[in-house]
C-alpha positions in Angstrom: 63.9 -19.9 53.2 64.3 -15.8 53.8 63.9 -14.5 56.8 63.9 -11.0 56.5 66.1 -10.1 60.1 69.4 -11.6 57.9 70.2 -8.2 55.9 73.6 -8.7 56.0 74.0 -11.4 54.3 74.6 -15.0 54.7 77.4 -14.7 57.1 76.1 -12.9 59.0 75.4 -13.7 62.7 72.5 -12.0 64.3 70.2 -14.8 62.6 68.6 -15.8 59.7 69.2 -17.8 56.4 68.6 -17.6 53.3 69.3 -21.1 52.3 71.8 -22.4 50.0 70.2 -22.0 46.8 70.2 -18.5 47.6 72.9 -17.5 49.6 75.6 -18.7 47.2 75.4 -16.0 45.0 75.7 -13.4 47.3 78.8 -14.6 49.2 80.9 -11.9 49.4 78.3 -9.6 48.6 76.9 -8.1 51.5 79.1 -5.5 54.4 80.7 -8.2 56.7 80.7 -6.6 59.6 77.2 -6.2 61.2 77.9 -5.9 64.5 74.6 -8.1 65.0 72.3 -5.2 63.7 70.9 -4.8 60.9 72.4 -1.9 59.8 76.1 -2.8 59.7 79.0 -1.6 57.7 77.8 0.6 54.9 73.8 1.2 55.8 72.3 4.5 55.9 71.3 5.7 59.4 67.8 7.1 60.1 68.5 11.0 60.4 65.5 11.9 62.2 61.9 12.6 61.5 61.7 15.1 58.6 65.8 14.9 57.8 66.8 13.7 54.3 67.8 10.1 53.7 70.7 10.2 51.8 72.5 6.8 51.5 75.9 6.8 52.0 75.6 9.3 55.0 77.8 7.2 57.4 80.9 7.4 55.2 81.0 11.0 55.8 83.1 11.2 52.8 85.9 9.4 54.2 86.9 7.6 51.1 87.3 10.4 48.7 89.2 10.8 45.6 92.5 12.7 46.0 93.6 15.1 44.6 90.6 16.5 44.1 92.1 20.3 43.0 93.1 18.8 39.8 89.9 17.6 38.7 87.5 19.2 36.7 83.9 19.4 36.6 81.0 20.8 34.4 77.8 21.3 35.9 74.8 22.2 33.7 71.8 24.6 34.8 74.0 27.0 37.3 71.8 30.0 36.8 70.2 28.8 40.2 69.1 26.2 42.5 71.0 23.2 42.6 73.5 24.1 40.0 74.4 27.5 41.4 75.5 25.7 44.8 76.9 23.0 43.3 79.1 25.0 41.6 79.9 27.1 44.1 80.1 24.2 46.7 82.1 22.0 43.9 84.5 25.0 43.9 85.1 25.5 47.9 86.0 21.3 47.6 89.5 22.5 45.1 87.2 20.8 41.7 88.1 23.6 38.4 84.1 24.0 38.3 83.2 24.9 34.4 79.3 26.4 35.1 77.1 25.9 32.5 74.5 28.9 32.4 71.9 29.4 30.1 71.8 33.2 30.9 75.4 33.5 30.4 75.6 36.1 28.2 72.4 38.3 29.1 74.3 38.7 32.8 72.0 36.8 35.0 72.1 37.5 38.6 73.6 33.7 38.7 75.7 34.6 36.8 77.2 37.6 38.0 77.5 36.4 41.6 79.2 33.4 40.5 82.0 35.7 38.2 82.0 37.5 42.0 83.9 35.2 43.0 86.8 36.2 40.9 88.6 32.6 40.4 90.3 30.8 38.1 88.8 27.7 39.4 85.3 28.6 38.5 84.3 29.4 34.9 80.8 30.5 33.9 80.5 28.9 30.1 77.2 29.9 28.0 75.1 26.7 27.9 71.8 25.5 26.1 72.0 21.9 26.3 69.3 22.2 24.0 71.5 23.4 21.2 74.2 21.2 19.5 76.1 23.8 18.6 76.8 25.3 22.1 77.4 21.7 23.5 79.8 21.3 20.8 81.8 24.8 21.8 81.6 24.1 25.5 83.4 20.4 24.8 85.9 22.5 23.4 86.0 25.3 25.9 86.8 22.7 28.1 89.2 20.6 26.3 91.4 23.4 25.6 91.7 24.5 29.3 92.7 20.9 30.7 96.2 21.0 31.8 96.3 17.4 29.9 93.1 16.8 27.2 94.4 13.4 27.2 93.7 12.7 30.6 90.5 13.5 30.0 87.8 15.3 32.3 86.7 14.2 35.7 83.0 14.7 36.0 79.8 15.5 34.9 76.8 16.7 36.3 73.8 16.9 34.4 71.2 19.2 36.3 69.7 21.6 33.9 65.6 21.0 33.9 62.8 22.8 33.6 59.3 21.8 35.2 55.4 21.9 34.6 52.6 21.1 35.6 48.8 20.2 34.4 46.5 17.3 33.6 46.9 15.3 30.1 44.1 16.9 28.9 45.2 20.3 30.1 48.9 20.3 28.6 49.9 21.1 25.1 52.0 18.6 22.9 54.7 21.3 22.7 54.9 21.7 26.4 55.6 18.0 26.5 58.0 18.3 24.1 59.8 21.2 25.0 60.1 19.7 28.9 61.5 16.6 27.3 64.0 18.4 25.1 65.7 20.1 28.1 65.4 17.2 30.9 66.2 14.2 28.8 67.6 15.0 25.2 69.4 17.6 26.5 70.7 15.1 29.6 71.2 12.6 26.8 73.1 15.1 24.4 75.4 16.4 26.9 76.3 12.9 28.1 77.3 11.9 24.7 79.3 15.1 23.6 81.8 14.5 27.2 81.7 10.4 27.6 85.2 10.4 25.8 86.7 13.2 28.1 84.6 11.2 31.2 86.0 8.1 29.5 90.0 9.3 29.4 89.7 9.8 33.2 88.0 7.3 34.1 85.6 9.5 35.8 82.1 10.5 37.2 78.0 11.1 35.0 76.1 12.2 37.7 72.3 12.7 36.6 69.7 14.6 38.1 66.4 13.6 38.4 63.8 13.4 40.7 61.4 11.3 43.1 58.9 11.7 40.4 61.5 9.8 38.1 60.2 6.9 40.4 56.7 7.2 41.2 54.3 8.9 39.0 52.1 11.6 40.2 48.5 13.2 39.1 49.0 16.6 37.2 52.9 16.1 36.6 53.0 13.8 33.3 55.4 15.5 31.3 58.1 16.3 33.7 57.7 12.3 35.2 58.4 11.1 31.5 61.4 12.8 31.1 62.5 12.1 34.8 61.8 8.3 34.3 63.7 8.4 30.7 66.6 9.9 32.9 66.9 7.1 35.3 66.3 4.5 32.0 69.2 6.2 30.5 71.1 6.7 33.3 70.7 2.4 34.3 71.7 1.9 30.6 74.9 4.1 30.4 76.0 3.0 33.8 76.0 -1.1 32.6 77.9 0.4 29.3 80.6 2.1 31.6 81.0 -0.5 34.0 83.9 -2.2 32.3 85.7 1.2 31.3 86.0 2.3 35.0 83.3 5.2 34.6 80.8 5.3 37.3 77.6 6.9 36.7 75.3 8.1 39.8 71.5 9.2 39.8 70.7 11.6 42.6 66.4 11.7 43.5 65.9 15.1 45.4 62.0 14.8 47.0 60.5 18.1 47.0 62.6 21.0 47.0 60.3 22.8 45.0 60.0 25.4 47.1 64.4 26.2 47.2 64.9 26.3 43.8 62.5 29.4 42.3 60.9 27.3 40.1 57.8 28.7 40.8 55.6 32.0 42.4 52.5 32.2 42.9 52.6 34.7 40.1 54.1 32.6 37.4 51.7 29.7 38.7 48.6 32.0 38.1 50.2 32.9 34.1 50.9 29.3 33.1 47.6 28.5 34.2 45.5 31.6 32.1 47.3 30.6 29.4 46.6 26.6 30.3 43.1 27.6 29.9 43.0 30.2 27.2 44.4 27.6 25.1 42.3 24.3 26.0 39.7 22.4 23.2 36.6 23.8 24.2 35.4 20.3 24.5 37.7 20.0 27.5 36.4 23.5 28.8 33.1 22.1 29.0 33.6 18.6 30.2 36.0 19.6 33.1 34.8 23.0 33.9 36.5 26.0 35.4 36.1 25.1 39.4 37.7 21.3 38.7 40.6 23.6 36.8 41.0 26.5 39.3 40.9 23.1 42.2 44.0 22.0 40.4 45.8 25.2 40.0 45.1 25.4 44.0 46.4 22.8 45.1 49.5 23.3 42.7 50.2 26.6 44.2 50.1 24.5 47.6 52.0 22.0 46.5 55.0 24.8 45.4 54.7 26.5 48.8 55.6 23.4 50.4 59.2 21.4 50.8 62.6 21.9 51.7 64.1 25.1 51.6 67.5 23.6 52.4 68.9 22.1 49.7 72.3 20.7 51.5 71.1 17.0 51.0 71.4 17.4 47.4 74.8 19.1 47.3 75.8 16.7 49.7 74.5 13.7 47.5 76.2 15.2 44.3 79.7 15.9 46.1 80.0 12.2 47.1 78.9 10.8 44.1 81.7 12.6 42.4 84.7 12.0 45.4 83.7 8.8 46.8 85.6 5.8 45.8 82.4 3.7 45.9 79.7 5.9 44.9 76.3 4.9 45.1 74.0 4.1 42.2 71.3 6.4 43.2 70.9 8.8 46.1 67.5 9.8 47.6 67.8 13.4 49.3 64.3 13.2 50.7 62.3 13.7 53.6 60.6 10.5 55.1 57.6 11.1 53.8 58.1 11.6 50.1 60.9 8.8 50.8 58.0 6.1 52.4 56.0 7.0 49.7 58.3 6.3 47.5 59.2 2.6 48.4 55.3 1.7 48.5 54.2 3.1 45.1 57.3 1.4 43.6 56.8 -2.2 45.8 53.4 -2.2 46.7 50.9 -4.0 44.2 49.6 -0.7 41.9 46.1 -1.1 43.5 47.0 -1.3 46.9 49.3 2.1 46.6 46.5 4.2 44.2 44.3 3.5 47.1 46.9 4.9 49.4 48.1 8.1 48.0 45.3 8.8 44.4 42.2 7.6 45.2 
């Protein structure tokens, strides 16, 4: 029998069983100490009504790595959003912080604040993960300024992305492919190019994908395929690594949309005339403008929406990389994207497209 109050496991003692057939397994697998609660040692606190669930919050980041000053890091996509304050935030924590930047050399604004900072603990490196060739100088950038190559490279952070949006009828096979090329192949390339540098240390992958690399979500198909071949990959490498001592992390932000100038309301409006301009004119006819401009409204809302704090994902990204026991994914959320979450992914499919699509 389960009874659902037992959480901690079966020795615990605040109640419950889950019966010798199945508790046998999981002896020694669940926190210990409960305290007679059911969130004991090494459960995630509620933060609040709106606050980000990020697992692992109660450790604080007690149990981190030392030193950390003589680790390095390379962080893809630091033009802005998350990658411009992880690299700056990776950089205040002692890591040697390489920032990978597409806009290197055309001086980005990213760019130039983050050479501001004058440091030889933070290098901006020109980056298209898109393009062999510049993955293959960066490894080498990189190799060549480890105080010992053969002790390989500590961490990883794949976070470059790019986003769309638009129904399947309305979005071009090369939009699909060029999203995929940057969030997946480009996720997958990297990763591959700096496993034996991650491997030499024994170190961290941490990927970056998304709440929509978990649930699916009308008008959103190509940058949900990539984010769900992200956390396939990610699951994959992570069972590879296991027995070499590499620990690989997936961080899910919820909707930050809004914090990382993805989007304006300008750039909405241009992807969308050109959307248009460029449908069959079957699907012009069939759908009709008002369905289209509908969608392109309640994407702008959609993008005006979310969490302009992006801490929780920092946060999530700094302890998968300094904590001894990292988590295998991280969901810097707010409750509502983060409920939603847990019943389009555990609820039977029709139950939660009545909920949230229908």
């Amino acid at each position: 029998m389960l009874r659902l109050q037992n959480v901690c496991g079966p020795r615990c003692t605040s109640g419950g069983s889950l019966g010798p057939g199945l508790a046998a397994p999981l002896e020694g697998f669940f926190p210990q100490q409960c305290g007679g609660c059911p969130r004991g040692a090494g459960w995630p606190e509620p933060l609040g009504r709106g606050a980000p669930l990020l697992p692992g919050s109660r450790r604080a980041f007690s149990n981190e790595v030392r030193p950390v000053g003589s680790k390095a890091v390379l962080v893809t996509g630091c033009d802005s959003g998350f990658g411009f304050s992880l690299a700056k935030h990776l950089h205040s924590k002692g890591f040697l912080v390489f920032a990978g930047c597409l806009m290197k050399d055309q001086g980005g604004d990213g760019v130039k604040e983050l050479d501001g900072l004058k440091s030889d603990r933070l290098r901006t490196i020109q980056l298209n993960v898109c393009k062999g060739e510049e993955v293959e100088r960066v490894v080498e950038v990189v190799r060549s300024s480890l105080e010992d190559p053969e002790k390989g490279m500590w961490g990883l952070v794949n976070n470059a992305g790019i986003s769309t949006f638009g129904e399947v009828e309305f979005t071009s096979m090369e939009t699909y492919k060029e999203v995929a090329e940057v969030n997946l192949w480009g996720t997958v390339q990297m990763t591959k190019a700096f496993l034996p540098l991650i491997r030499r240390a024994r170190g961290r992958i941490v990927n970056i994908s998304s709440m929509l690399g978990r649930m699916a979500n009308p008008a959103r198909s190509p940058y949900c395929i990539t984010k769900f071949g992200v956390e396939a990959f990610s699951d994959c490498l992570r069972y590879e690594m296991y027995p070499l001592g590499v620990k690989v992390s997936v961080v899910e932000p919820g909707n930050f949309i809004a914090a990382t100038s993805l989007y304006n309301p300008e750039r909405i409006q241009a992807i969308a005339d050109k959307m248009w301009d460029e449908l069959p004119e079957v699907v012009r006819k069939d759908y009709g403008r008002k369905y289209f401009d509908e969608k392109i409204a309640r994407m702008q809302a959609y993008c005006n929406s979310g969490s302009t704090d992006i801490s929780p994902v920092v946060s999530a990204v700094t302890h998968a990389l300094t904590s001894r026991s990292p988590y295998t994914r991280y969901h810097p959320m707010d409750y509502y994207w983060w409920l939603r979450m847990q019943i389009m992914t555990h609820l039977p499919g029709a139950l939660s497209d009545r909920i949230y699509i229908h």
